[in-house]
C-alpha positions in Angstrom: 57.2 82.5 1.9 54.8 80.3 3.8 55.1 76.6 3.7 51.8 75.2 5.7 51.9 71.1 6.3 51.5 68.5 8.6 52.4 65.0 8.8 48.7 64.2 9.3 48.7 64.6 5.7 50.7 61.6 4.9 48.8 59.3 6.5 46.0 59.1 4.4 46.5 55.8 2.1 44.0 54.6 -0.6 46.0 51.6 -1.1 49.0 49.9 -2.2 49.2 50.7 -6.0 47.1 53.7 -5.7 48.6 56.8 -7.6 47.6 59.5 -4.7 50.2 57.8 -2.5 51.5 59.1 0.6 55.1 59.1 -1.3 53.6 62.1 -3.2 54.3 63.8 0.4 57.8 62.6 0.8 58.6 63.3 -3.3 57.3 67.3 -2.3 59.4 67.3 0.9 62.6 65.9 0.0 62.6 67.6 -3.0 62.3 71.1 -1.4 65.2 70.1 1.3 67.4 69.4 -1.5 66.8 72.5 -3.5 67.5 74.5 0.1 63.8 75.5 0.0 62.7 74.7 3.4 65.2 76.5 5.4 64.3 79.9 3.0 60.6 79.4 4.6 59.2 79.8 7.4 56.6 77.0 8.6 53.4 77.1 10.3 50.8 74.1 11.1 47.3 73.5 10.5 44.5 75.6 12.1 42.5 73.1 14.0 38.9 73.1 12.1 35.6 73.2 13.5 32.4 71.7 11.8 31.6 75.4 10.9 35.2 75.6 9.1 34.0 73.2 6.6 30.3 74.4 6.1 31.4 77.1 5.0 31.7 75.1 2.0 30.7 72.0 2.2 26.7 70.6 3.1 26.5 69.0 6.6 25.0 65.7 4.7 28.1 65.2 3.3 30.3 65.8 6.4 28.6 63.3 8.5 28.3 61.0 5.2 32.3 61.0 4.7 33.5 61.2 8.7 31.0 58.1 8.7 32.7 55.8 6.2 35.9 56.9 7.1 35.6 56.1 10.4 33.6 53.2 9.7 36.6 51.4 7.8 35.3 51.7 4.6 37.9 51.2 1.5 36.0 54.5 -0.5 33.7 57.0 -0.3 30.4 56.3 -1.5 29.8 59.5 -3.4 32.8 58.7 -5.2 36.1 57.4 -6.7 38.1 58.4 -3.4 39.6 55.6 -2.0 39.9 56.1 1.6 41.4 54.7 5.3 40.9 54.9 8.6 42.9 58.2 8.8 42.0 60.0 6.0 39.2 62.2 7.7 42.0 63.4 10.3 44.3 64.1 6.7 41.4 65.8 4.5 41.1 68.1 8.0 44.7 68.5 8.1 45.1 69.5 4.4 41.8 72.0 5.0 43.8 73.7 8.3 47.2 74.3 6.5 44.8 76.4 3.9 42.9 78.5 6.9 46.2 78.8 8.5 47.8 80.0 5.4 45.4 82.4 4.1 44.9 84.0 7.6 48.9 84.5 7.8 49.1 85.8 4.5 46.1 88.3 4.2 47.4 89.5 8.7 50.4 90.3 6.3 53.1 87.8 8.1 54.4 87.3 4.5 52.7 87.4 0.8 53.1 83.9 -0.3 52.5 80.6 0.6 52.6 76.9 -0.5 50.3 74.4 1.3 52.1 70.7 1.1 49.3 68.8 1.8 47.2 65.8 0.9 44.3 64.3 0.0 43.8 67.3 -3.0 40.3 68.7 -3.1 39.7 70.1 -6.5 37.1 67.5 -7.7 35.3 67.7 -3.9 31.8 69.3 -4.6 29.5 70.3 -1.8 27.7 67.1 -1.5 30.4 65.0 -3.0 33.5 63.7 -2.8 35.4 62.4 -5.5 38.3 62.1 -8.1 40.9 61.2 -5.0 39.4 64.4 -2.9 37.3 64.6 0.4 37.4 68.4 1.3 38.2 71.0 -1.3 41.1 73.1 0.5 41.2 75.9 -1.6 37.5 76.5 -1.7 37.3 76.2 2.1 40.2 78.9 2.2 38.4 81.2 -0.8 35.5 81.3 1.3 37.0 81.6 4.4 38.9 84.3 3.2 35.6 86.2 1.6 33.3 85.7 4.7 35.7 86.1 7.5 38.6 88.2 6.4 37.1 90.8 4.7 38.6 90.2 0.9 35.6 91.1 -1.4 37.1 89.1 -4.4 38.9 86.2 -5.0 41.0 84.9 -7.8 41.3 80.8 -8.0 43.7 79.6 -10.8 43.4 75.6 -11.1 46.4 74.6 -13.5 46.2 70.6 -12.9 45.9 68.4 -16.2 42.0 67.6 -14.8 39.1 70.1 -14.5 38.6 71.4 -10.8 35.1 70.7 -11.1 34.2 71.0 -7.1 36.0 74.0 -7.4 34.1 75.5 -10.2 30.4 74.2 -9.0 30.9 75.5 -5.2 31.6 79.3 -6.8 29.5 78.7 -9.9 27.0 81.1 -8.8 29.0 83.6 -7.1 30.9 86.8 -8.5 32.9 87.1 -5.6 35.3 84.5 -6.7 36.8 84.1 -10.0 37.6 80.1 -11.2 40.1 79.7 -14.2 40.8 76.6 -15.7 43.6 75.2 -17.7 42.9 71.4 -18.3 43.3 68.2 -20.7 39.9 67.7 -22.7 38.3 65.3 -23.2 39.3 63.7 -19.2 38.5 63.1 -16.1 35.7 64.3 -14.8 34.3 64.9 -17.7 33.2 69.1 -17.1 35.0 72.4 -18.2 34.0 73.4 -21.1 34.2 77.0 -22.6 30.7 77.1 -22.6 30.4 77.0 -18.6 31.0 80.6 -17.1 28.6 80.6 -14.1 24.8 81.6 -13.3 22.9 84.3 -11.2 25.5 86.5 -9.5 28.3 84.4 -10.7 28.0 85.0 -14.6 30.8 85.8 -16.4 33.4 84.3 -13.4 34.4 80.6 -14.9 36.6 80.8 -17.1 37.4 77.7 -18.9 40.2 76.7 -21.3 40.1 72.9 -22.3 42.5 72.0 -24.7 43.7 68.4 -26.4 46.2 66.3 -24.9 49.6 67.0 -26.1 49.4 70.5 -24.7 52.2 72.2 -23.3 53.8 75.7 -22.8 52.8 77.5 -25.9 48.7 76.3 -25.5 48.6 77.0 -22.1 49.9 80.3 -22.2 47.7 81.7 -24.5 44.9 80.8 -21.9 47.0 82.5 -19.4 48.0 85.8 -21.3 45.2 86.8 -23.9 42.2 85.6 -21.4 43.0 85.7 -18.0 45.3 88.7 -17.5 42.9 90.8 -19.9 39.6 89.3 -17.6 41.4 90.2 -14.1 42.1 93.5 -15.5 38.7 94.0 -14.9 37.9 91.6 -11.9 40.9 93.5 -10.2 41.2 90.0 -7.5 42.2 90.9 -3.9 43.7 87.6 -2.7 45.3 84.9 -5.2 44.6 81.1 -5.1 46.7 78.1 -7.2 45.2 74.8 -7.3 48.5 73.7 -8.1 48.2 70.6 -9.7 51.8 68.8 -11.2 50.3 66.0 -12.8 49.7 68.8 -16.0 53.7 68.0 -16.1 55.0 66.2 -18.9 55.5 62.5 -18.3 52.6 62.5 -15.8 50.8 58.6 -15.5 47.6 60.9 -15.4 48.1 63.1 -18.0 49.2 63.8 -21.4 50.6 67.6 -21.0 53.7 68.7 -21.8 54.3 71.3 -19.3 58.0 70.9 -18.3 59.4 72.6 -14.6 60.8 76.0 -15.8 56.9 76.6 -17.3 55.6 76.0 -14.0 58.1 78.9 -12.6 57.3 81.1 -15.5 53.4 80.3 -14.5 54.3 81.6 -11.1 55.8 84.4 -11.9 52.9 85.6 -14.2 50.1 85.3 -11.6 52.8 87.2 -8.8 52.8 89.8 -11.2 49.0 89.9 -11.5 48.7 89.9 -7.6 51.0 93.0 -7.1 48.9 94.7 -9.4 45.5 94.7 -7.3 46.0 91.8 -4.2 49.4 93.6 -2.6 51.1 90.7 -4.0 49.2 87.7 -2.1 49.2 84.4 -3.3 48.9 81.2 -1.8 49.2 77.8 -3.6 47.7 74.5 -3.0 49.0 71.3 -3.6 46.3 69.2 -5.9 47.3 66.3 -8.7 51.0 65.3 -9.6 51.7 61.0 -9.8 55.3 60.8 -11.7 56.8 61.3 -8.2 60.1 62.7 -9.7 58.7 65.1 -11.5 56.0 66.1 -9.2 58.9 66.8 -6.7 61.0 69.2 -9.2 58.1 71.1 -10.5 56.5 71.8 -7.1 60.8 72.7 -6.3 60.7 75.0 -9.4 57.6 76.5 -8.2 58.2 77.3 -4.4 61.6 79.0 -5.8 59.7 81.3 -7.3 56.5 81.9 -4.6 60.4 82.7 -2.4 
């Protein structure tokens, strides 16, 4: 396995009392060393990211809109609720490079899995917007870097946070080269994913939503997982595996009101490796997104790099 991370990341700081803290990092890392996780994988950095890196996803309005602010000193962004500081462009670049860097190693074939430690998340960054804690959304600039530039025709994004990836979901909305799935707490933050939404145009049919109530746990979320997504990618037959791997769907979460406890994370893992042997030669990399209880978020990102290893 693949770990892809860079202190950059922890320098991004909305604030003293802020949930997305930069202990989230630290809470990841040390947990992993004490498991004997990061000696079992081998590390790379970030890929250094050029202003076409991020169109690929993201509108150039935006871009100059955030670097602006950031660089400007601004406390947040003003398309919004991301606080922000004077090095959280250099961070949301970071976090955007160790997804490049890990989807190029994986798809070259230098190993089949990979976990990307990295902050700010990016699920809830749109094209034009960023918002819900996010600046760039990393997995969507590594989907579609991965579709335009590396030759995978279809793309399989799995977003198990507690809160709907709703960048995610509108940057792919209309296309049927990438499949969005969704497991997440409704009614929440933001406010989008319900069943109803399964994409437009070319992209019909390739959101898949599954809100459920809080109180959730294993037994609701696996239903979404076994009887509708392993019977959809059956037929989308995905080339290249993405995680949104958000911990805050953990029970106990500040955020969240899931039950999902650390060995349902593993079991998680080990369903969608399974999918990606079938039809993406195994591949599968993972993306750090929501996760505030920093105890927990440590042990269930431990329990699910074990089994990416």
């Amino acid at each position: 396995m693949l770990l892809a991370t860079d202190l950059t990341c922890k320098n991004h700081n909305p604030g003293q009392g802020h949930p997305e803290q930069p202990a989230r990092y630290a809470a990841v890392y040390t947990a992993l060393e004490k498991a004997g996780l990061l000696e079992k994988a081998v590390r790379i950095g970030p890929k250094p990211l050029t202003t076409e890196d991020l169109r690929l996803v993201h509108d150039p309005y935006y871009l100059e809109l955030a670097e602006r602010e950031i660089r400007g000193g601004y406390d947040h962004l003003s398309t919004g609720d991301t606080n922000i500081c004077l090095d959280s462009w250099d961070a949301a670049k970071s976090a955007a490079g160790c997804a490049i860097a890990a989807t190029e190693a994986v798809v070259k074939g230098e190993d089949r899995t990979a976990f990307c430690l990295v902050r700010p998340p990016g699920h809830h960054a749109g094209a034009r917007v960023g918002m819900g804690f996010c600046v760039l959304n990393n997995v969507a600039i590594a989907a579609r870097h991965a579709r335009e530039r590396l030759g995978i025709a279809r793309v399989l994004i799995v977003d198990w946070d507690v809160h709907h990836g709703n960048g995610t979901q509108d940057i792919f909305y209309q296309d049927g080269s990438v499949f969005f799935f969704s497991t997440h707490q409704s009614p929440w933050y933001p406010g989008t994913g319900s069943a109803r939404e399964t994409g437009e145009g070319p992209g019909k049919g390739t959101t898949l939503n599954c809100p459920l109530p809080a109180g959730s746990g294993r037994a609701e979320v696996f239903e979404c997982f076994e009887k509708k997504l392993v019977p959809a990618m059956g037929t989308f037959k995905p080339e290249l595996v993405f995680i949104s791997a958000g911990f805050d769907s953990r029970e106990g979460d500040p955020l969240g009101q899931f039950r999902l406890k650390d060995g349902d994370f593993a079991d998680l893992t080990r369903l969608l490796r399974s999918m990606a042997e079938r039809t993406a030669a195994g591949r599968v990399i993972s993306v750090l997104e929501g996760g505030y209880h920093l105890d927990g978020l440590g042990k269930a990102a431990a329990t699910h790099v074990a089994e990416l290893l």
